[in-house]
GUBAZA-727209 format. One record per residue (C-alpha): z negated, x, y; residue in three letters. Coordinates in Angstrom, 1 decimal. Layout:
GUBAZA-727209
Z, X, Y, Ala $
...
//
This chain:
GUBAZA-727209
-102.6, 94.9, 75.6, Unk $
-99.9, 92.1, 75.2, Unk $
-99.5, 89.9, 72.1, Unk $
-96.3, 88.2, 71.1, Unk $
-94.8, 87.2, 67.7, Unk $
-93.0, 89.1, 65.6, Unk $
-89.3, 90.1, 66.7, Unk $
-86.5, 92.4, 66.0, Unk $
-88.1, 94.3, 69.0, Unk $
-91.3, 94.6, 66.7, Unk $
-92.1, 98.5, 66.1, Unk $
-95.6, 98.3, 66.8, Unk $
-98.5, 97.8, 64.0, Unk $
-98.2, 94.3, 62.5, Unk $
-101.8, 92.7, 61.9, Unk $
-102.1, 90.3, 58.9, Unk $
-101.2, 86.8, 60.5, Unk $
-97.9, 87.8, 61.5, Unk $
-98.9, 89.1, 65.2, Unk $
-97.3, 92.5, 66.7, Unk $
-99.7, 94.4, 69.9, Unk $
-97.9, 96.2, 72.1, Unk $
-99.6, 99.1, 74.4, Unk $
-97.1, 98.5, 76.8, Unk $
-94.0, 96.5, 78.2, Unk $
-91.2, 97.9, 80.4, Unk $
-89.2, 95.1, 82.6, Unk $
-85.5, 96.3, 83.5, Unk $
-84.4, 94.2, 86.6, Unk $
-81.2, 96.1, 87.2, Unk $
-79.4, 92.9, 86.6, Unk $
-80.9, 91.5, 89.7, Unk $
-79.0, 90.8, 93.1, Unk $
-79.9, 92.8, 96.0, Unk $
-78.8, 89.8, 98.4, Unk $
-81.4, 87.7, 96.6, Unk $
-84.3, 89.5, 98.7, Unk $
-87.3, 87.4, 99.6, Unk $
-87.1, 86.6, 103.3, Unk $
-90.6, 86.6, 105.5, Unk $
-90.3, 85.1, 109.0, Unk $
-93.8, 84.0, 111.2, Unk $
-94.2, 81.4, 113.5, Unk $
-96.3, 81.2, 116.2, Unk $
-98.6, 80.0, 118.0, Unk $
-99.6, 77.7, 114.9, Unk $
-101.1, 75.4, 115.8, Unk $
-97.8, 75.2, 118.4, Unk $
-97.3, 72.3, 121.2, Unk $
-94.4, 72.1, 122.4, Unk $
-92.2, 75.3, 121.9, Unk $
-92.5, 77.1, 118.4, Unk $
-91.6, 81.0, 118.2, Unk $
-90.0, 82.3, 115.1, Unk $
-89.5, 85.6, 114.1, Unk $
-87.7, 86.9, 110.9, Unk $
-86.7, 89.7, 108.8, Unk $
-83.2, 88.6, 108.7, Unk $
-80.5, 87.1, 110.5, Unk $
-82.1, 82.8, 111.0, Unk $
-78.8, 80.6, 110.4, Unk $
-80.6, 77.0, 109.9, Unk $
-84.1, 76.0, 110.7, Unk $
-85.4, 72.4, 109.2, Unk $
-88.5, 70.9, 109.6, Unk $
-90.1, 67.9, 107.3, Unk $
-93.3, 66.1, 107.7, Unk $
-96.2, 65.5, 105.7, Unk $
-93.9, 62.9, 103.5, Unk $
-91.2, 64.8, 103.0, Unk $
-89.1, 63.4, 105.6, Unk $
-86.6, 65.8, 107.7, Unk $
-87.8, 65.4, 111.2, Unk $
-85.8, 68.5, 112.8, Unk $
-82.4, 70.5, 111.8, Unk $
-80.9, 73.3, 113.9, Unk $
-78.3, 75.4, 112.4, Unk $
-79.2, 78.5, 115.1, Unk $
-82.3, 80.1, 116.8, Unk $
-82.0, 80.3, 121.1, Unk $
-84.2, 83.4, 121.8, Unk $
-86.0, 82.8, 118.8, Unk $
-87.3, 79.8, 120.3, Unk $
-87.7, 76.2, 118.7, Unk $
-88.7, 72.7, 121.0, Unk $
-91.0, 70.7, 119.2, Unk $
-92.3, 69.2, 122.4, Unk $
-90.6, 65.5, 120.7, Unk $
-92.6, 65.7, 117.1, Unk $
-95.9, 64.1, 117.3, Unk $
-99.1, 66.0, 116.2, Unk $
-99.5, 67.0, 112.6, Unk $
-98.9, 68.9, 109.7, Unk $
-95.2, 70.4, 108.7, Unk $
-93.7, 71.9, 106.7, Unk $
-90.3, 74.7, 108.1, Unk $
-87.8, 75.8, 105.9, Unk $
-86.1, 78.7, 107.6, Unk $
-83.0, 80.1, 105.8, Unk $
-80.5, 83.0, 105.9, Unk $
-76.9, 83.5, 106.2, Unk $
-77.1, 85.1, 102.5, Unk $
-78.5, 81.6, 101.1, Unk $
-81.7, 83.4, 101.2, Unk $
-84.9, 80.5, 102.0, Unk $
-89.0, 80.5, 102.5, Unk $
-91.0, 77.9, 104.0, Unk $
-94.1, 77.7, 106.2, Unk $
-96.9, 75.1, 107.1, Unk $
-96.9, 74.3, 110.9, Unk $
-99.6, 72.5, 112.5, Unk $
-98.7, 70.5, 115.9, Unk $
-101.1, 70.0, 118.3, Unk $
-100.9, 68.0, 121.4, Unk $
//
């Protein structure tokens, strides 16, 4: 059961302190943008050494990688045989931001290991 407050949407049974119940709620997302998918990639191996493999559902047109702070430590703006060199970061924990060439971006924890 959801609870909200009353509405112009309320048709449900009202109880006493102003409160409508509804059995059921239907979401329309017709409005949404089919170019807005979600885009999944993996990398591997993680933990990586010194060259990182990425794979994605879509088409990879930038690749940026922060550290632990926040600070942008690597930018490519195209994958080579899906390949990444890392081999110049030092060990530690990152963070890659992979995106799209439809805007579409997700982000990964990478773990460098020397």
């Amino acid at each position: 059961m959801f609870i909200v407050g009353i509405g112009s949407l309320a048709t449900e049974k009202t109880q006493d302190d102003g409160i409508v119940e509804f059995d059921s709620i239907i979401f329309d997302n017709s409005a949404a943008v089919a170019d807005n998918e979600i885009m999944s990639f993996s990398l591997y191996p993680n933990p990586a050494k010194e060259t990182l493999f990425i794979n994605s559902s879509h088409t990879v047109s930038s690749i940026v990688i922060f550290d632990i702070t926040g600070k942008q430590v690597l930018q490519l703006a195209e994958l080579t045989n899906n390949q990444v060199n890392i081999s110049n970061l030092n060990p530690g924990v990152y963070m890659v931001k992979v995106g799209d060439n439809h805007n579409n971006y997700t982000t990964q924890k990478l773990v460098i290991s020397k």
